[in-house]
N, CA, C and O atoms as a MOPAC input file, in Angstrom:
PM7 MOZYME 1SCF
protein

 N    -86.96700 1   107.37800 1  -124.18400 1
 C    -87.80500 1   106.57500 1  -123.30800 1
 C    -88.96800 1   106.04000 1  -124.11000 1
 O    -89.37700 1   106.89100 1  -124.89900 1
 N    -89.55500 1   105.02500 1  -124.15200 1
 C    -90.50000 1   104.01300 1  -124.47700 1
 C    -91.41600 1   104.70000 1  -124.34600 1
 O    -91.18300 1   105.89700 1  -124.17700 1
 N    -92.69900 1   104.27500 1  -124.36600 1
 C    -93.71400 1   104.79900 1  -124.14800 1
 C    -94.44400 1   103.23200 1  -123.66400 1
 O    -94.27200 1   102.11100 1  -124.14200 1
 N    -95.27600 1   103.68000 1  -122.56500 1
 C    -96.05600 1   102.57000 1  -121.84000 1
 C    -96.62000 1   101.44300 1  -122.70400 1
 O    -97.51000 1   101.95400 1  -123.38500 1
 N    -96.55100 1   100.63300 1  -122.87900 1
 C    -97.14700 1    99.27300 1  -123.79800 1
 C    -98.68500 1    99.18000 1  -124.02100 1
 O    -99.26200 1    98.60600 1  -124.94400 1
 N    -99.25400 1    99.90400 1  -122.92500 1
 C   -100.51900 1   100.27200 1  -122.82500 1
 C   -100.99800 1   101.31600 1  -123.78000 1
 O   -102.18400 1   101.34800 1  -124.10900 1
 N   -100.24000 1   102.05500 1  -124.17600 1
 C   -100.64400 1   103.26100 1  -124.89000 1
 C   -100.54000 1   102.85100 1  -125.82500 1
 O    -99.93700 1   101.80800 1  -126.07600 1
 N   -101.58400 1   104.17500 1  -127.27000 1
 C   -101.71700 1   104.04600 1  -128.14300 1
 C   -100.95700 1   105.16000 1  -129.46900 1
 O   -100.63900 1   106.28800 1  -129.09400 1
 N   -100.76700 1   104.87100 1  -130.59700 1
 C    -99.62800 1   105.50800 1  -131.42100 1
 C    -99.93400 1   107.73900 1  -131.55300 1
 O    -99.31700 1   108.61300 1  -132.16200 1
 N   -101.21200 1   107.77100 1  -130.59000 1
 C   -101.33600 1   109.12500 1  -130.11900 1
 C   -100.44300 1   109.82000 1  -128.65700 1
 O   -100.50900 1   110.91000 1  -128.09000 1
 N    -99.54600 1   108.45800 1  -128.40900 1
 C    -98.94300 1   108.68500 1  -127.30600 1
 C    -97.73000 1   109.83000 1  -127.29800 1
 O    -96.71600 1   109.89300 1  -127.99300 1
 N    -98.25800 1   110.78000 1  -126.16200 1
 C    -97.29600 1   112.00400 1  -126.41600 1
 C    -96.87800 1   112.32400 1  -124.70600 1
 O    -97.51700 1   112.95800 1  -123.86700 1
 N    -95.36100 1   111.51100 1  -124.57100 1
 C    -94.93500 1   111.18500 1  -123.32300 1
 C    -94.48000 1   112.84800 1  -122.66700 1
 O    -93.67000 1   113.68400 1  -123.06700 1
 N    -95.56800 1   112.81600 1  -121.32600 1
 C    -94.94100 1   114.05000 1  -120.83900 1
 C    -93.65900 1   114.62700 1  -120.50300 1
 O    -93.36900 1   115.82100 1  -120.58300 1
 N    -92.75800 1   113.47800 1  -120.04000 1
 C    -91.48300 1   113.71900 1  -119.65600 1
 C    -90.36900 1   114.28100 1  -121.37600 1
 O    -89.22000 1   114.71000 1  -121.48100 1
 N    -91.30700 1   114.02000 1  -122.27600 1
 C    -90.45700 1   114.68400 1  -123.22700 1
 C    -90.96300 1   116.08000 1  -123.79100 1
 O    -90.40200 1   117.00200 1  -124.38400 1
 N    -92.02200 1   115.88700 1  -123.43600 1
 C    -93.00700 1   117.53700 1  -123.74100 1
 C    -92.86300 1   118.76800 1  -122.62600 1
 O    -92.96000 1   119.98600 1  -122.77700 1
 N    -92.61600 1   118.03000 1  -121.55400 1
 C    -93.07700 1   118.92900 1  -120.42500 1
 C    -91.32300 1   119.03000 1  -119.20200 1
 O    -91.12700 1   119.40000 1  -118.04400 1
 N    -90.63700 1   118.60100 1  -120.05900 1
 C    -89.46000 1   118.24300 1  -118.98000 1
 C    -88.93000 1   118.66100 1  -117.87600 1
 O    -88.25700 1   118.07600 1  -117.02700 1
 N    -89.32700 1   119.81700 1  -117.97300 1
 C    -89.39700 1   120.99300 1  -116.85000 1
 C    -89.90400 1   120.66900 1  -115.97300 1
 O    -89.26200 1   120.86700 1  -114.94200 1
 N    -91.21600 1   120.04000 1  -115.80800 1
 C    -92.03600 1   119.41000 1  -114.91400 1
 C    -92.45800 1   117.83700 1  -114.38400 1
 O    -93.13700 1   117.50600 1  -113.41200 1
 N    -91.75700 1   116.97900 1  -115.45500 1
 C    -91.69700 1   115.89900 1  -115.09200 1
 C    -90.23700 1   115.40900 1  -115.12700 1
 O    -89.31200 1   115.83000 1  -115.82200 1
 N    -90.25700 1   113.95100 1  -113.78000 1
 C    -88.91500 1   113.45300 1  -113.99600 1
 C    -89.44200 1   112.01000 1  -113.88200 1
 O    -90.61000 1   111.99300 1  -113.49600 1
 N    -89.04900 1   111.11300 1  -114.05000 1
 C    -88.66100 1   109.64900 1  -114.33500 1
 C    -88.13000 1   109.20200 1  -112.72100 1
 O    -86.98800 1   109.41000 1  -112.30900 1
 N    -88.86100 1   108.76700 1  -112.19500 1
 C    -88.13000 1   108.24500 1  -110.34200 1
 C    -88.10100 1   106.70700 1  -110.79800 1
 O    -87.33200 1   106.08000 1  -110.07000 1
 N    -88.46400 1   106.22400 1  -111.39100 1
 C    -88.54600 1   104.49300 1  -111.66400 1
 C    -89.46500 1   104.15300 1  -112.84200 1
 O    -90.54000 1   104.70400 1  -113.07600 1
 N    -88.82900 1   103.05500 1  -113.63700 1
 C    -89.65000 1   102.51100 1  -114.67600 1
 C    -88.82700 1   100.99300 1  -114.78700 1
 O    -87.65900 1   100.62900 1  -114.65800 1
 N    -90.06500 1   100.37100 1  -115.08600 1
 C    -89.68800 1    98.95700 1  -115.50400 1
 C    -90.78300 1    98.61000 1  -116.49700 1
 O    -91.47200 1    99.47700 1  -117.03400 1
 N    -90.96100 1    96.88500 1  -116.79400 1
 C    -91.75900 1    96.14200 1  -117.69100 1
 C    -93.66700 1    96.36400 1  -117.21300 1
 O    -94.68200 1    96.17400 1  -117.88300 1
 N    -93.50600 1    96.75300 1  -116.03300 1
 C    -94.86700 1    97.04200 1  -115.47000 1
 C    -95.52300 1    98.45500 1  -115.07500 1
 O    -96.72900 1    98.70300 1  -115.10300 1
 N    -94.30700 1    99.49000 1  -114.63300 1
 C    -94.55300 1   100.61600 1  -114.49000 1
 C    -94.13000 1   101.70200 1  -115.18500 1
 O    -93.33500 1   101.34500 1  -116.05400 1
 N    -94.29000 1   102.70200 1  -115.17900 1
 C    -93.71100 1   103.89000 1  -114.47500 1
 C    -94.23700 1   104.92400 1  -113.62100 1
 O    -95.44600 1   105.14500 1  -113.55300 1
 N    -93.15800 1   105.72500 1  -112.80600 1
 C    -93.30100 1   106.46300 1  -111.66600 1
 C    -92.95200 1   107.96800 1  -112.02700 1
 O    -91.74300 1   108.20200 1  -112.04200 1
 N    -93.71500 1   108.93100 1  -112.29300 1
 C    -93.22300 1   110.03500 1  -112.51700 1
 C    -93.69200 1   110.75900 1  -111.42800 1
 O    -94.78000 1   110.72400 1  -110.85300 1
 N    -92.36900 1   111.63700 1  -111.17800 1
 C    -92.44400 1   112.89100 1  -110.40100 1
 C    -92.91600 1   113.87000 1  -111.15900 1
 O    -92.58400 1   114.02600 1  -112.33400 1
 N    -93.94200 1   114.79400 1  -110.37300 1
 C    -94.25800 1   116.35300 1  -111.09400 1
 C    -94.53100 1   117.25700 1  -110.16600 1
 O    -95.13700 1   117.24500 1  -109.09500 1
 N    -93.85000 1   118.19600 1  -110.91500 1
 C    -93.19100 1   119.96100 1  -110.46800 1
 C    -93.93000 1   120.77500 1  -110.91200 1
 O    -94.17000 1   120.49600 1  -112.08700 1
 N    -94.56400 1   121.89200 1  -110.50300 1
 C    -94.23800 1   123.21100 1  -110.87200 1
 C    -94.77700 1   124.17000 1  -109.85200 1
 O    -95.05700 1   123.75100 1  -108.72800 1
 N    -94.99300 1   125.84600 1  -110.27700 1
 C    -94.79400 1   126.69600 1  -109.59500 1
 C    -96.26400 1   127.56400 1  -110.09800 1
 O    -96.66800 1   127.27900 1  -111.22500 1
 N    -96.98500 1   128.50300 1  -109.37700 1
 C    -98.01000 1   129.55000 1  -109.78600 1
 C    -97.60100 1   129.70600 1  -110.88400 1
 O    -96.42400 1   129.98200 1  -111.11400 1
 N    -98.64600 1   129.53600 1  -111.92500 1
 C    -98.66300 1   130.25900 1  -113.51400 1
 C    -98.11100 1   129.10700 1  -114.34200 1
 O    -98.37900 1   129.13200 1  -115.54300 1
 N    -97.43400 1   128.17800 1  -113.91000 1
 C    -96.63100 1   127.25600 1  -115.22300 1
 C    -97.79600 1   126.32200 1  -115.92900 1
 O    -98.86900 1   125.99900 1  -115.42100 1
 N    -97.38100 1   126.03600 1  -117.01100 1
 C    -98.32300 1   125.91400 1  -117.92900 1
 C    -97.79800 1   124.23600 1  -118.78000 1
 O    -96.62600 1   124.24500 1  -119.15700 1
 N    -98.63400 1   122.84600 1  -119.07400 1
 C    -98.02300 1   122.06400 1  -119.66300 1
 C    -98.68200 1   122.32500 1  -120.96100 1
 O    -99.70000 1   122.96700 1  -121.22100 1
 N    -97.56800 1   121.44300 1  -121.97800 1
 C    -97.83900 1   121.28000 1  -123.13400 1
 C    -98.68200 1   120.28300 1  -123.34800 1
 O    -98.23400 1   119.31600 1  -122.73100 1
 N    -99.90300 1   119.92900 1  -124.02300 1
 C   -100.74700 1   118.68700 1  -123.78700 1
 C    -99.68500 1   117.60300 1  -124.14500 1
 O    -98.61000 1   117.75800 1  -124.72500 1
 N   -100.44700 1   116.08500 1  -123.49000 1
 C    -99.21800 1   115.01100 1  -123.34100 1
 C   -100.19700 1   113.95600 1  -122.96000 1
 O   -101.38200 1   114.23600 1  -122.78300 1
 N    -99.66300 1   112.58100 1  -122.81300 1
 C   -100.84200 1   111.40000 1  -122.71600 1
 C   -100.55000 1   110.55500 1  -121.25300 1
 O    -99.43900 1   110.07600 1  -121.02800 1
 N   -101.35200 1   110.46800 1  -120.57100 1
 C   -101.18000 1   109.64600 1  -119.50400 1
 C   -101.67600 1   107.79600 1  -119.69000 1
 O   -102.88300 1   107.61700 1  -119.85400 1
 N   -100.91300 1   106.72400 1  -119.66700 1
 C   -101.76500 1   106.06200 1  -119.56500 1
 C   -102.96900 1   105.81900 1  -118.32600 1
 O   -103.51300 1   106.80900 1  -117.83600 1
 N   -103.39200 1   104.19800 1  -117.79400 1
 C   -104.07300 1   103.98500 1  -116.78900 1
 C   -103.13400 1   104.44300 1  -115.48500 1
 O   -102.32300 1   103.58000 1  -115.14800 1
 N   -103.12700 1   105.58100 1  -114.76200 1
 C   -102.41600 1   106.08800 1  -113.36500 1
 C   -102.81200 1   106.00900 1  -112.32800 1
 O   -103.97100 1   105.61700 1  -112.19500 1
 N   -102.09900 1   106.31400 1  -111.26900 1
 C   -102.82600 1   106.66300 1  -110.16300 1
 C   -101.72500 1   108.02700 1  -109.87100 1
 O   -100.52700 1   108.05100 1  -110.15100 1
 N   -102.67100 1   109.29800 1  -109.12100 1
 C   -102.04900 1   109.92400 1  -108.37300 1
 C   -102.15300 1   110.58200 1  -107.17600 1
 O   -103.07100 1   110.89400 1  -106.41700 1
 N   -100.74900 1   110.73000 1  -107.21800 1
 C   -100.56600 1   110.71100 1  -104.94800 1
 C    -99.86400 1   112.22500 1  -105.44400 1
 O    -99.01300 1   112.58400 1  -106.25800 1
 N   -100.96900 1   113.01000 1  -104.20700 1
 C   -100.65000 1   114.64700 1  -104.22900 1
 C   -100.05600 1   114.46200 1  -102.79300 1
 O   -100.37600 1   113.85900 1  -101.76900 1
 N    -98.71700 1   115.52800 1  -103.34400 1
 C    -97.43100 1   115.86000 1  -101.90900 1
 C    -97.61100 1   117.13800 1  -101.83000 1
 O    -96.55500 1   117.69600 1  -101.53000 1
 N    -98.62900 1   117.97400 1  -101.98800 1
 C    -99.17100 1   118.97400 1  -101.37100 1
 C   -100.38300 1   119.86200 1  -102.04700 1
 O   -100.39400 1   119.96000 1  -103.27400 1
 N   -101.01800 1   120.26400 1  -101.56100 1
 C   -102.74100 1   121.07400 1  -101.67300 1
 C   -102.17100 1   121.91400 1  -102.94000 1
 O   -101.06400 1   122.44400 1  -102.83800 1
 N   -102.96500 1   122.04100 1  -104.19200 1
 C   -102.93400 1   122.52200 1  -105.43200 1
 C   -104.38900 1   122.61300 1  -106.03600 1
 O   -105.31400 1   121.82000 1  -105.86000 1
 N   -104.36700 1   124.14800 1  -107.03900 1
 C   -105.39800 1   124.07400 1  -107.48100 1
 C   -104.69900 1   124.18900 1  -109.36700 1
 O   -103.75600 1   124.88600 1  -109.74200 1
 N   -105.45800 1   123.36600 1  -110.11300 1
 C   -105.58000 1   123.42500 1  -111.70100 1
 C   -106.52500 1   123.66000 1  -112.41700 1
 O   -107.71100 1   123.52200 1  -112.12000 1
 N   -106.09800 1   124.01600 1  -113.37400 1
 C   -107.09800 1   124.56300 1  -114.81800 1
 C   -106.39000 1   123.31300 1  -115.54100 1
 O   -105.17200 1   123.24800 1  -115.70700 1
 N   -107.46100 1   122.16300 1  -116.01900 1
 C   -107.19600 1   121.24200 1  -116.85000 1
 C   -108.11700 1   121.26200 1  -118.28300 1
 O   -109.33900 1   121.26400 1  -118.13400 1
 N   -107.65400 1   121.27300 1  -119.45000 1
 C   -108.33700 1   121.05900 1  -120.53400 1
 C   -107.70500 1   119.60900 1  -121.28600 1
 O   -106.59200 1   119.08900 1  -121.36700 1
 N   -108.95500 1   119.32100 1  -121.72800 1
 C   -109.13400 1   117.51400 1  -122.00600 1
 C   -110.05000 1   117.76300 1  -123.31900 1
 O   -111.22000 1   118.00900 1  -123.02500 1
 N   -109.73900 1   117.75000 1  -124.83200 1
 C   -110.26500 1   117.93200 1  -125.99000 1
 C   -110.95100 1   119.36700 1  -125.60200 1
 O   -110.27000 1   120.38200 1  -125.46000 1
 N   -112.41600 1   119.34100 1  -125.44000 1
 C   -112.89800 1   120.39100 1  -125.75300 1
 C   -113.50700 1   120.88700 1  -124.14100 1
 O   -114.26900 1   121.84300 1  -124.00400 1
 N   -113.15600 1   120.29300 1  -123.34200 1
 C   -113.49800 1   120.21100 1  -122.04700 1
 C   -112.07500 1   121.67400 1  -121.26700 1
 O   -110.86400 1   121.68200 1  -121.48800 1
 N   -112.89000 1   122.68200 1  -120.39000 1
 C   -111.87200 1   123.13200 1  -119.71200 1
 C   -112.71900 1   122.68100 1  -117.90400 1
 O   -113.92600 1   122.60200 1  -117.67500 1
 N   -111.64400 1   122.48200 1  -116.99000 1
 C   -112.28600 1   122.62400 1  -115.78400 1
 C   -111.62300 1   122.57700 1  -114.75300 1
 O   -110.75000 1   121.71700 1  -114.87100 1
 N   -111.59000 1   123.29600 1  -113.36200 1
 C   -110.40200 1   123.49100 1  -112.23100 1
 C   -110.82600 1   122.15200 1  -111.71700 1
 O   -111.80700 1   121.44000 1  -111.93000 1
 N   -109.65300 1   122.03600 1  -110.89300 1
 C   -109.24700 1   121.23700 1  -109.95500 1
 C   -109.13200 1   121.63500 1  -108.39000 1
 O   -109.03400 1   122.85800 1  -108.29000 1
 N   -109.11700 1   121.12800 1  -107.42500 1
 C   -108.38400 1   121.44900 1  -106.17300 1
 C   -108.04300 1   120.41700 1  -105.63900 1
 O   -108.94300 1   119.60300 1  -105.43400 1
 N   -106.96400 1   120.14000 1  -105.31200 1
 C   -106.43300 1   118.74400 1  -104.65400 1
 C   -106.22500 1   119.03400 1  -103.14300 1
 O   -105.72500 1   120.13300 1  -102.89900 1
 N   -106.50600 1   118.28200 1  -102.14900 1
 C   -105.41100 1   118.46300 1  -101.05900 1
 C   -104.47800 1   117.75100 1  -100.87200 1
 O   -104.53800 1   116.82400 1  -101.67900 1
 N   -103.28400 1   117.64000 1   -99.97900 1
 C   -102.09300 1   117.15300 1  -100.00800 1
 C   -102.36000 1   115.24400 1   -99.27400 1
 O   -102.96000 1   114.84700 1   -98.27500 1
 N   -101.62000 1   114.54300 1  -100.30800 1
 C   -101.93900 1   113.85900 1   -99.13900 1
 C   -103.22200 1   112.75300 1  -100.20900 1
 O   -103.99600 1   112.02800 1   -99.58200 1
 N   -103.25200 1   112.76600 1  -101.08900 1
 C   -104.58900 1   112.30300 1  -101.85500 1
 C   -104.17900 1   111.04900 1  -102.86800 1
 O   -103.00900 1   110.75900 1  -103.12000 1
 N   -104.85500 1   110.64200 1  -103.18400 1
 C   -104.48800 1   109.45600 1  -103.66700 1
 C   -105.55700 1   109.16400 1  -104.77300 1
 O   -106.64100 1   108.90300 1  -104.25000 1
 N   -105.59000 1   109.12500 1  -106.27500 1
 C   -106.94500 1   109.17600 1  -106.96000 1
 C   -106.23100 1   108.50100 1  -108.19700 1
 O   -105.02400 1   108.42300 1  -108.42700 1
 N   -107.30700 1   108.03400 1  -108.93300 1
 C   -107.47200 1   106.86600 1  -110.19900 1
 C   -107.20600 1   107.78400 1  -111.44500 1
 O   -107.95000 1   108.76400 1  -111.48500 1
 N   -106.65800 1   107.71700 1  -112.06600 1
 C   -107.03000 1   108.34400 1  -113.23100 1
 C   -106.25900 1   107.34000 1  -114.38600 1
 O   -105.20200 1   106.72000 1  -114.50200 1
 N   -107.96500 1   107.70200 1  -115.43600 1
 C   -107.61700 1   106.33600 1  -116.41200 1
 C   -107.04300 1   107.36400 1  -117.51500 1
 O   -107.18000 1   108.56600 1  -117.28800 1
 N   -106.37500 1   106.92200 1  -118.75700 1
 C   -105.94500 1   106.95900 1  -119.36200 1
 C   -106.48700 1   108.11200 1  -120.20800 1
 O   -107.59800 1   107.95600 1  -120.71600 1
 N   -105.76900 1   109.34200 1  -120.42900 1
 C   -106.06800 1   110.79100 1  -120.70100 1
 C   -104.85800 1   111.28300 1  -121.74400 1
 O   -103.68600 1   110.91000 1  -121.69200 1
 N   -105.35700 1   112.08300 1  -122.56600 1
 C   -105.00000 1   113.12100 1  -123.35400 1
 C   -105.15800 1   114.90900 1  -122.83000 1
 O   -106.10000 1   115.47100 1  -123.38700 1
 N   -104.47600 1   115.64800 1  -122.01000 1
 C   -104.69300 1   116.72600 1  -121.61300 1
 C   -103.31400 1   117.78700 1  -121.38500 1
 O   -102.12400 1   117.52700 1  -121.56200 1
 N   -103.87800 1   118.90600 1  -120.98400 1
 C   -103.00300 1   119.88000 1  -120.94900 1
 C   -103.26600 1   120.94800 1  -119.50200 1
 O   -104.42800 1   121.33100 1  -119.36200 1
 N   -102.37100 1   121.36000 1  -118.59000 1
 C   -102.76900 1   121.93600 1  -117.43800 1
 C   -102.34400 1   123.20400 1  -116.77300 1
 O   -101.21300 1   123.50500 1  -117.15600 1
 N   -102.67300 1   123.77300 1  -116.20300 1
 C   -101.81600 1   124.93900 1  -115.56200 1
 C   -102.07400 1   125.28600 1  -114.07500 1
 O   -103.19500 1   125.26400 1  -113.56700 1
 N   -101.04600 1   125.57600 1  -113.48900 1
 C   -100.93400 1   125.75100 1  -111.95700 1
 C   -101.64200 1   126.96000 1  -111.79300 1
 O   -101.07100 1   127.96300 1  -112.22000 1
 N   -103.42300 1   127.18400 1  -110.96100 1
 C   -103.75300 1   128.37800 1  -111.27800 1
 C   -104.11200 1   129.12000 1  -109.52500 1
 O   -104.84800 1   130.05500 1  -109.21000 1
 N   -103.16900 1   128.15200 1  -108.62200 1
 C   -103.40300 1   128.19700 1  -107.54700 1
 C   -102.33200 1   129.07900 1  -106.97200 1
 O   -101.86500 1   129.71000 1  -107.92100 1
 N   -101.77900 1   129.38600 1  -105.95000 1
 C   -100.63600 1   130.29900 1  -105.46700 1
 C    -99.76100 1   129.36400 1  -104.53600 1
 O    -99.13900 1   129.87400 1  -103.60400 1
 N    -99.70200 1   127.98400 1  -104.77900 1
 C    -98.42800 1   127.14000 1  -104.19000 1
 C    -98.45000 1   126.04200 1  -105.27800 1
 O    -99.27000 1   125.50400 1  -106.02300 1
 N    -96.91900 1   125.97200 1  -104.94400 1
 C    -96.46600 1   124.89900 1  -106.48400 1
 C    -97.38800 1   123.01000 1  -106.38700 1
 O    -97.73100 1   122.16400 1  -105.56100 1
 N    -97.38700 1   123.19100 1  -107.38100 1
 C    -98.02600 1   121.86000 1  -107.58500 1
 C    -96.81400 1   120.71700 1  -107.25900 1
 O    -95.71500 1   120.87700 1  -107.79100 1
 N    -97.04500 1   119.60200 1  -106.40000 1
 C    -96.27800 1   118.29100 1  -106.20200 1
 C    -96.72800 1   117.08900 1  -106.32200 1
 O    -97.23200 1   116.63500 1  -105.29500 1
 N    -96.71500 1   116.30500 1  -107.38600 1
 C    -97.12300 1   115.02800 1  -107.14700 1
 C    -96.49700 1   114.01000 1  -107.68300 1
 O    -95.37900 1   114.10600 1  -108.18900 1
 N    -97.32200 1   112.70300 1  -107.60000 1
 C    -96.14400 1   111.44000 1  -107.95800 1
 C    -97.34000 1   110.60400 1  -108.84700 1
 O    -98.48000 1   110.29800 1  -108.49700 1
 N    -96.76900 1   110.40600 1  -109.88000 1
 C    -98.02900 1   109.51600 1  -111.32500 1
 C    -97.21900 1   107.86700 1  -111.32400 1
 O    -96.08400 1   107.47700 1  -111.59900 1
 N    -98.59300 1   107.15600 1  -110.82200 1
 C    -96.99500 1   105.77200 1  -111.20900 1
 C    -98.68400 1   104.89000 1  -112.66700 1
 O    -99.80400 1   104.40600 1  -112.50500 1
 N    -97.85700 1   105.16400 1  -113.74400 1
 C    -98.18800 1   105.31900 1  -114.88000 1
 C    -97.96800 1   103.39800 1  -115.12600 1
 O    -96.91700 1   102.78600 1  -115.31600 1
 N    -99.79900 1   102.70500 1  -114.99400 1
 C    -99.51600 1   101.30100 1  -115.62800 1
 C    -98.88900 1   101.02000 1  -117.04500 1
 O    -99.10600 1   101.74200 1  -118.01800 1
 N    -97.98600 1    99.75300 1  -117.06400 1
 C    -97.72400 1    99.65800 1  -118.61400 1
 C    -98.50000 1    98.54600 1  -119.72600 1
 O    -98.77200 1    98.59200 1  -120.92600 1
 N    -98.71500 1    97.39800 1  -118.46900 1
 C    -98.86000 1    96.57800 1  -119.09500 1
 C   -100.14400 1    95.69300 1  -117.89900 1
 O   -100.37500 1    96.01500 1  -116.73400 1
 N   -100.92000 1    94.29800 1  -118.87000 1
 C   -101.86400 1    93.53900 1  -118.14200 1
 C   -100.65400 1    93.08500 1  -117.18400 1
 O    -99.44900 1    93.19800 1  -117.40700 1
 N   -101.30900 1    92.53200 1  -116.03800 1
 C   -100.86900 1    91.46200 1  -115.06000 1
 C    -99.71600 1    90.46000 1  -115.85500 1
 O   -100.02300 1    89.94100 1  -116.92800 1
 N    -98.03200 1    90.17700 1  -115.08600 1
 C    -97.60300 1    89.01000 1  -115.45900 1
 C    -98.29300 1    87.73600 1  -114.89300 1
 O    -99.33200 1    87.81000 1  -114.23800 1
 N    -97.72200 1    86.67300 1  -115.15200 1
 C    -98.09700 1    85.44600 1  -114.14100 1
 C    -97.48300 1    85.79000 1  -112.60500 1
 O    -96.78900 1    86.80100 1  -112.49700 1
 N    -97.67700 1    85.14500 1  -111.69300 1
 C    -96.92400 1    85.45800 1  -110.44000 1
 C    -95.82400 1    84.64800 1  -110.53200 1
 O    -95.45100 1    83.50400 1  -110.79000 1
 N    -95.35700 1    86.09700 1  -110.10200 1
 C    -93.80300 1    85.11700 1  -109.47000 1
 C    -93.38300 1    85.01300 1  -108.44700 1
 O    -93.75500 1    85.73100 1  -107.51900 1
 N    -92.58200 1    84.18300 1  -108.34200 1
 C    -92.17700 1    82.96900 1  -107.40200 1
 C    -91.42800 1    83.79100 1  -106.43400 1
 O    -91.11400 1    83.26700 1  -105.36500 1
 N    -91.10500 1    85.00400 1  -106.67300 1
 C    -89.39800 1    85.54100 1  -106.08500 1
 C    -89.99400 1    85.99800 1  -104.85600 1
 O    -91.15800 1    86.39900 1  -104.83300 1
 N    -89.14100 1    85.95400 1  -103.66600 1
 C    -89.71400 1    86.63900 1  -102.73000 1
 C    -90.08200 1    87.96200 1  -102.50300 1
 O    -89.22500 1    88.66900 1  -103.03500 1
 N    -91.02700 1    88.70700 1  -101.91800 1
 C    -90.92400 1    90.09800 1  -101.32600 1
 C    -89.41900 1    90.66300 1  -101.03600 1
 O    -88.56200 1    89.98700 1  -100.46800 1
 N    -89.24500 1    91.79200 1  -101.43200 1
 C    -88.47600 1    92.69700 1  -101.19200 1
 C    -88.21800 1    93.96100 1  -102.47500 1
 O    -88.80600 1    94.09500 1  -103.54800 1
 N    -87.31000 1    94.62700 1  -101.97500 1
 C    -86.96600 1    95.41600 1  -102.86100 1
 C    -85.97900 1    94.94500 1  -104.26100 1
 O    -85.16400 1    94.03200 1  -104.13100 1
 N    -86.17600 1    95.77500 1  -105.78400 1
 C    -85.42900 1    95.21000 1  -106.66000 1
 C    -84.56900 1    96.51300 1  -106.80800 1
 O    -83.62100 1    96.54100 1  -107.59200 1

């Protein structure tokens, strides 16, 4: 798999570091969409996000370290938040599995196109 067009040659794609916990639901010239898994105690290998957004599918708490930075998290289910473009590593330190969905920008804006609304 590619790595986002956005990213830079420090790019260390989670779905190949962390596979256990990430899956691939959709990618094209503009996105990608990753699913992520895990359970109390699981632990990622650090990995690079580009510009994301993520949507939590249920209440989780994390221990995230970012260079020299450690610090928890608590999400509730149901959330929807920005996150720009990161280098980090995490662990489920809560007692229900972590669920969420990363849809990972790749690239600036195309021109618009012409095609109608719908699904591709």
């Amino acid at each position: 798999m590619d790595a986002p067009e956005n990213a830079n040659e420090d790019f260390v794609d989670p779905v190949s570091t962390n596979p256990e916990h990430y899956r691939v639901l959709f990618d094209n010239e503009r996105v990608r969409v990753l699913e992520y898994r895990d359970e109390p105690g699981d632990e990622t290998t650090p990995h690079r996000h580009p510009d994301s957004v993520m949507v939590t599918l249920g209440a989780f708490r994390r221990r995230l370290s970012v260079d020299d930075r450690v610090f928890d998290a608590v999400l509730e289910a149901g959330e929807a938040r920005w996150l720009p473009a990161q280098s980090h590593s995490g662990e489920n330190t809560g007692d229900t599995p972590t669920r969420a969905i990363f849809v990972e920008l790749k690239a600036p804006p195309l021109e618009p196109d012409a095609s109608p609304l719908g699904p591709s």
